[in-house]
C-alpha positions in Angstrom: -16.1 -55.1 130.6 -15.8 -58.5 132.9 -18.9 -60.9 132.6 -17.2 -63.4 134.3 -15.4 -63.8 137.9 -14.7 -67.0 139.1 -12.7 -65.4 142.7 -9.5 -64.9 140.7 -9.7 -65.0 136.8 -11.7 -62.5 134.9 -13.4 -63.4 131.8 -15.6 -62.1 128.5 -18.1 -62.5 126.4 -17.2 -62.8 123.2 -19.5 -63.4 120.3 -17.5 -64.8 117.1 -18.3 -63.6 113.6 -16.7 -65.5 110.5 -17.6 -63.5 107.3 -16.9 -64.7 103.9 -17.6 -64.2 100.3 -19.5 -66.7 98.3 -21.1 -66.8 95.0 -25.0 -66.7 95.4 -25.8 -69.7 92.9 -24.8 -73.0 93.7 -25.0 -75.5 96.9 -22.3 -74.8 99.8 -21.2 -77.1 102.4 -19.7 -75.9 105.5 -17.4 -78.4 107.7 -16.6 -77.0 111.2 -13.2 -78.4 112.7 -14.6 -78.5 116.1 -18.1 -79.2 117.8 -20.7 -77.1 116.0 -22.3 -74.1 117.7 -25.3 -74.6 119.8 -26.9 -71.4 117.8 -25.4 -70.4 114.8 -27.1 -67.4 112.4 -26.3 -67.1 108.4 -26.8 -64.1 106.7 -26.8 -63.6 102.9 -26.3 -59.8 102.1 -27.0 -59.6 98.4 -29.4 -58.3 96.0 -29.6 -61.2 93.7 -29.4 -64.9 93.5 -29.6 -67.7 95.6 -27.7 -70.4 97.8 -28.2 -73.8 99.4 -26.4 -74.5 102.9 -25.0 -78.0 104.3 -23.8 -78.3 107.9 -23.3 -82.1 108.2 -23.6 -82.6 112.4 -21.7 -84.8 114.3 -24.6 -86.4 116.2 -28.2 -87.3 115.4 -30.2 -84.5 116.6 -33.0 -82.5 116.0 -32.6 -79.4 114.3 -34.6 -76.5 113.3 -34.4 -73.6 111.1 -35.6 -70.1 111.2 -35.9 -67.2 108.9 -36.6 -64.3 109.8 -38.2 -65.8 113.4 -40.2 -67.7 111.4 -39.4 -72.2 111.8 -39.5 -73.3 108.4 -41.0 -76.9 108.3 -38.5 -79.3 107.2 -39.1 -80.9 103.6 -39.5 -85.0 103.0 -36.6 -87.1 103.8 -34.8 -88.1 100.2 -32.5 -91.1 100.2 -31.3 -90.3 96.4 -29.7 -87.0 98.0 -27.1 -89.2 100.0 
């Protein structure tokens, strides 16, 4: 199906998924090669155990985090983190 026609090319939507397997204990950081996505949604599919995620940004922004539709309030800034 074309969702895009600019008069002479014809274009598509195309929604990217990048799955993986990880262990569920432990602190992850994930480095993009390129600009970061606008929107980006992580999904952890297992029945036990936990994970931390770092996406360092290129630029100082604001960013916000949801769960389940739900904004989870970000937590105290920590300088000993780094």
């Amino acid at each position: 199906m074309d969702h895009a026609w600019d008069g002479f090319y014809t274009g598509q939507l195309h929604k990217s998924m990048f799955s993986s397997f990880i262990e569920t204990t432990g602190n992850w950081t994930l480095t993009y090669t390129g600009t970061p996505f606008k929107n980006m949604r992580y999904a952890l599919k297992s029945d036990q155990g936990q994970i931390k995620v770092k996406v360092p940004y290129w630029n100082a922004g604001a960013y916000g985090v949801k769960v389940n539709n739900k904004v989870i309030a970000p937590t105290p800034w920590d300088t000993s983190l780094g």
